[in-house]
N, C-alpha and C positions, 0 to 999 in steps of 0.2 A: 504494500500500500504506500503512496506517495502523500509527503505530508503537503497540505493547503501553501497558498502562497502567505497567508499570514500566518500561518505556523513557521514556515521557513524566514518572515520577516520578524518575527521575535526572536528565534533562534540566533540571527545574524545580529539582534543587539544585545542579549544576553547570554547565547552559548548554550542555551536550554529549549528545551522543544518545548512550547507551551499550549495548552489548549486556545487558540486566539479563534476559531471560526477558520470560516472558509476564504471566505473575501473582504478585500485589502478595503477596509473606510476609510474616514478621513483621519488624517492623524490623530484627532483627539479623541478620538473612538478607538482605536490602537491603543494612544497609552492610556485610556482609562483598563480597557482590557486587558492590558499587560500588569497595570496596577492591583488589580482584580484577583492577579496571579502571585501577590509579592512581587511585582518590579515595579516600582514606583520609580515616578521620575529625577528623582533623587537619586534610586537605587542603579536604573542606567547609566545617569550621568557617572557615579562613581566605578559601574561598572567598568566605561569606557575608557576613563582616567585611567584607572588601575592596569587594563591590558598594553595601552599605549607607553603607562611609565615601565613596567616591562618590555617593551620591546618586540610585543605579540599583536598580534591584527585585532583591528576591530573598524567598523565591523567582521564579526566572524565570518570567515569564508565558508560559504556551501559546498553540500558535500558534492562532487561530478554530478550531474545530471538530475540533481533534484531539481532545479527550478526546471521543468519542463514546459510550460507556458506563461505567456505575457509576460515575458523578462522587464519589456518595456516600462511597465506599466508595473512591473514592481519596484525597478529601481529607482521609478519617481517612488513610490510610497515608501521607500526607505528614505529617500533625500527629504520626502515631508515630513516624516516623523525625525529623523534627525533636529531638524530645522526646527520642528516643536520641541523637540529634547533642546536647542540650544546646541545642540552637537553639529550642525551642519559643517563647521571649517574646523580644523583642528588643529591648532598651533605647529607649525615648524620651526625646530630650532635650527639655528645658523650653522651654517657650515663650520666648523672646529677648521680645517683646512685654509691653509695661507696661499700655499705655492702651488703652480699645475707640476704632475710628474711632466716626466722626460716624453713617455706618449703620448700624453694629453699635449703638451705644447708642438710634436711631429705632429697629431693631428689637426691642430689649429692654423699649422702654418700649410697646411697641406693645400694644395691648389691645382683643379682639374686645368688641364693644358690648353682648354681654349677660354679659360678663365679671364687670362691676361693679367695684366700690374694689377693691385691690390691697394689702395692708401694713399 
């Protein structure tokens, strides 16, 4: 049996296959649902924080071939709910690095032959 597309969109913000129904509402119908469940929206935000200062995905990646239809049309309802969680962007820290290595700067200087001068 193949789980619902809002089973599989709980799943990708808390890690847990939850009872959500079948079809994706609107976001504030999710997270009351998800709340419904113990995930409060407190409880995903910290969930998210917490994978991310680990260094582990999140959202959590599906498993091959679960989402079998309207991928479209979930990945807006995951970007909605996000966006009502407040999770829609998620901080990137700066690059620690100063210098390009020795490839990266061959790469940059590299230039296809009908390129011509450069600068």
């Amino acid at each position: 049996m193949t789980d619902s597309p809002a089973v599989l969109l709980g799943y990708a913000l808390t890690g847990v296959r939850l009872p959500l129904g079948e079809g994706l509402g609107a976001p504030g119908t999710i997270v009351d649902a998800l709340a419904a469940c113990g995930w409060g929206a407190a409880a995903v935000r910290d969930h998210a924080h917490h994978c991310l200062d680990a260094d582990e995905p999140w959202p959590h990646p599906l498993p091959p071939g679960a989402l079998t239809t309207g991928a479209a049309q979930w990945y807006a309802a995951l970007s909605a709910v996000r966006a009502h969680l407040d999770l829609a962007v998620q901080p990137q820290p700066p690059s620690r690095r100063t210098t390009l290595t020795p490839d990266e700067r061959r790469l940059l200087e590299d230039r296809p032959p009908h390129h011509g001068p450069v600068g």
